[in-house]
N, C-alpha and C positions, 0 to 999 in steps of 0.2 A: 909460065912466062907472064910477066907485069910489066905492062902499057903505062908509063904516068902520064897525067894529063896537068895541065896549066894550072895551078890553083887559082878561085875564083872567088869574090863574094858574091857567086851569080848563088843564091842559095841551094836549086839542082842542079849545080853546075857539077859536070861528070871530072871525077878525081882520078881513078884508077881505072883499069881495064884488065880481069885478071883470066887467062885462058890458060886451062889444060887438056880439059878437053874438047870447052868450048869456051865462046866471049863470054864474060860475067862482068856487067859494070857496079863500081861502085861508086854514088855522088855523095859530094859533099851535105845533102840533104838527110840522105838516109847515116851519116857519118854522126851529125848532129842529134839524130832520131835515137842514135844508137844509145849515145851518150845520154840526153835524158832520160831513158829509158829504164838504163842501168842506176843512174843515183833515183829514182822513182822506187826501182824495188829494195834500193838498201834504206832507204827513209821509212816503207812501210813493213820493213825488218828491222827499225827501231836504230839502222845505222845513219853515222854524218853521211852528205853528202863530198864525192871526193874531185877534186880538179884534175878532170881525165884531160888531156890534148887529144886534138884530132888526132893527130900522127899517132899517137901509140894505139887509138881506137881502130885506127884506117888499118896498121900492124894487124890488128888482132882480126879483124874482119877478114882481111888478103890471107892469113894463116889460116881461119876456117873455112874461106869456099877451097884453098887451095885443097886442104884434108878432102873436104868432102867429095871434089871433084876424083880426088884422086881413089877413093874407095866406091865411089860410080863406077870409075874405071875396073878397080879390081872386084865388080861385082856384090861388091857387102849388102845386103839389105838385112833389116830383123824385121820381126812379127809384129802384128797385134798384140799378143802376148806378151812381148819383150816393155812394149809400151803400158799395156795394162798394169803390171809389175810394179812399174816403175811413179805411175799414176797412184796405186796403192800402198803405197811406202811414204809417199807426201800426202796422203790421206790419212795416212795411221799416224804419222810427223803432227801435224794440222789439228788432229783430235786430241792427241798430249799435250800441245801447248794452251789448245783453247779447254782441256780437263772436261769434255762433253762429245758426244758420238753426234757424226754428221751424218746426211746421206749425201751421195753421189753429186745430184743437184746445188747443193749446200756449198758442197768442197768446191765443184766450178766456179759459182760464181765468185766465192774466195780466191780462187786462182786470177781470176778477170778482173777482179779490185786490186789485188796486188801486182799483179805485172803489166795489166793497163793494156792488154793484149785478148784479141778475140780465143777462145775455147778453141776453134781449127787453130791458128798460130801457133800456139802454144804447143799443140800435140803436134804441130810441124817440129816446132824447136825441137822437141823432147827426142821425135824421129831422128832428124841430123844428128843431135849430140851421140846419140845410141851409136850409128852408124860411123861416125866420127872417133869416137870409143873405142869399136869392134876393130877398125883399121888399124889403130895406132895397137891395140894390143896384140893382133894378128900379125903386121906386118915387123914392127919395132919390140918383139917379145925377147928378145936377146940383152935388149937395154934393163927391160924390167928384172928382167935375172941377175943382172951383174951388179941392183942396185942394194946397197949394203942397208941391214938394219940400224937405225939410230941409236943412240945411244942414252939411257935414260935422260942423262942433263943435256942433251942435243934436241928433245922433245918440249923437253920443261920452258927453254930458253926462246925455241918457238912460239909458245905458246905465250908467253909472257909478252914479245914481241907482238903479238897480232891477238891478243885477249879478248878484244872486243868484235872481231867474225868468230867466237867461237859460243856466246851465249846472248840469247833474247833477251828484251827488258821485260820485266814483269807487265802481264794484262789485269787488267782490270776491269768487271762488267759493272757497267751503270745502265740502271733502268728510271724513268723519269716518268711522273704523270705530270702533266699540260695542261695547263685550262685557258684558253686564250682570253683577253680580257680586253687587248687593243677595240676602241670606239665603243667597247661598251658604258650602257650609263651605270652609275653609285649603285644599285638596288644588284643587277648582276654582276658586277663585280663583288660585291658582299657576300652573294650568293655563291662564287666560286671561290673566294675566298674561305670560304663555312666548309664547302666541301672538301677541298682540298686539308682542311684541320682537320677532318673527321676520318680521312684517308690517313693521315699520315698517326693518328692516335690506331689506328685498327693495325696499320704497318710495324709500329712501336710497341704493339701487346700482342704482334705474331700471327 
């Protein structure tokens, strides 16, 4: 069941009201939230950002507490393990593209620069989606059966369509030596000047 509410430029002003099995509000604050949030992680995956509407974000929001409520209801939960998994798979992801092995620590704080979201958050999100997952596959597994394989040029013609969610831009590691030289007088700046020559002659012969 969906409650609508008055649209508002009150910024918290509450939009929806969506209960199944209990009230879940959602405001136009967190609707906004959502939306920046989403072109934030496609910018530091090297995508444009895209002109979402509220209404199709408020959609998508109303469609996942609706799922979620509703595999509450049918009892879904997974594991630590299911999480962990899944934690490890964007950690193996993460170490391909950046061509260097992280630790655990490493990979968090990569995740918390890119989705701009605290470490709990985040393994909230990852929770839901899981459980959100298991329903639709559990409950809606009749649909997945009936759905036909594609056919090579029905692949191709996707892809071609939507090219650019399907590869990363090249990284590049820059490392820089600094010598501040702001209010210094002529004598150390000369001085840091000299240095930085004799760094970059020893960088230049390896």
């Amino acid at each position: 069941f969906i409650s609508a509410m008055v649209y508002s430029d009150v910024i918290s002003e509450p939009m929806v009201s969506v209960n199944l099995i209990r009230p879940q509000m959602i405001t136009s604050l967190e609707v906004d939230q959502k939306i920046a949030l989403y072109n934030k992680q496609l910018m530091s995956s090297g995508l444009s950002q895209q002109n979402i509407s509220r209404t199709d974000m408020l959609d998508s929001m109303i469609s996942s507490i609706l799922i979620s409520q509703a595999a509450e209801k049918a009892g879904i939960k997974v594991s630590d393990i299911d999480i962990n998994r899944v934690l490890q798979a964007q950690k193996q992801s993460a170490q391909a593209q950046l061509q260097q092995n992280i630790n655990d620590e490493q990979f968090k704080q990569l995740i918390i620069r890119q989705t701009g979201s605290p470490w709990e958050e985040y393994i909230s999100d990852i929770n839901e989606q899981l459980i959100q997952q298991s329903y639709i596959t559990q409950t809606k597994k009749h649909l997945f059966e009936n759905i036909t394989i594609p056919a090579e040029q029905e692949i191709l013609n996707k892809y071609n369509e939507n090219i650019q969610a399907f590869f990363n831009p090249e990284y590049i590691r820059v490392s820089m030596i600094f010598i501040p030289v702001l209010n210094k007088n002529v004598e150390k700046s000369t001085i840091a000047k000299t240095t930085l020559g004799t760094a970059y002659l020893e960088l230049k012969n390896g």
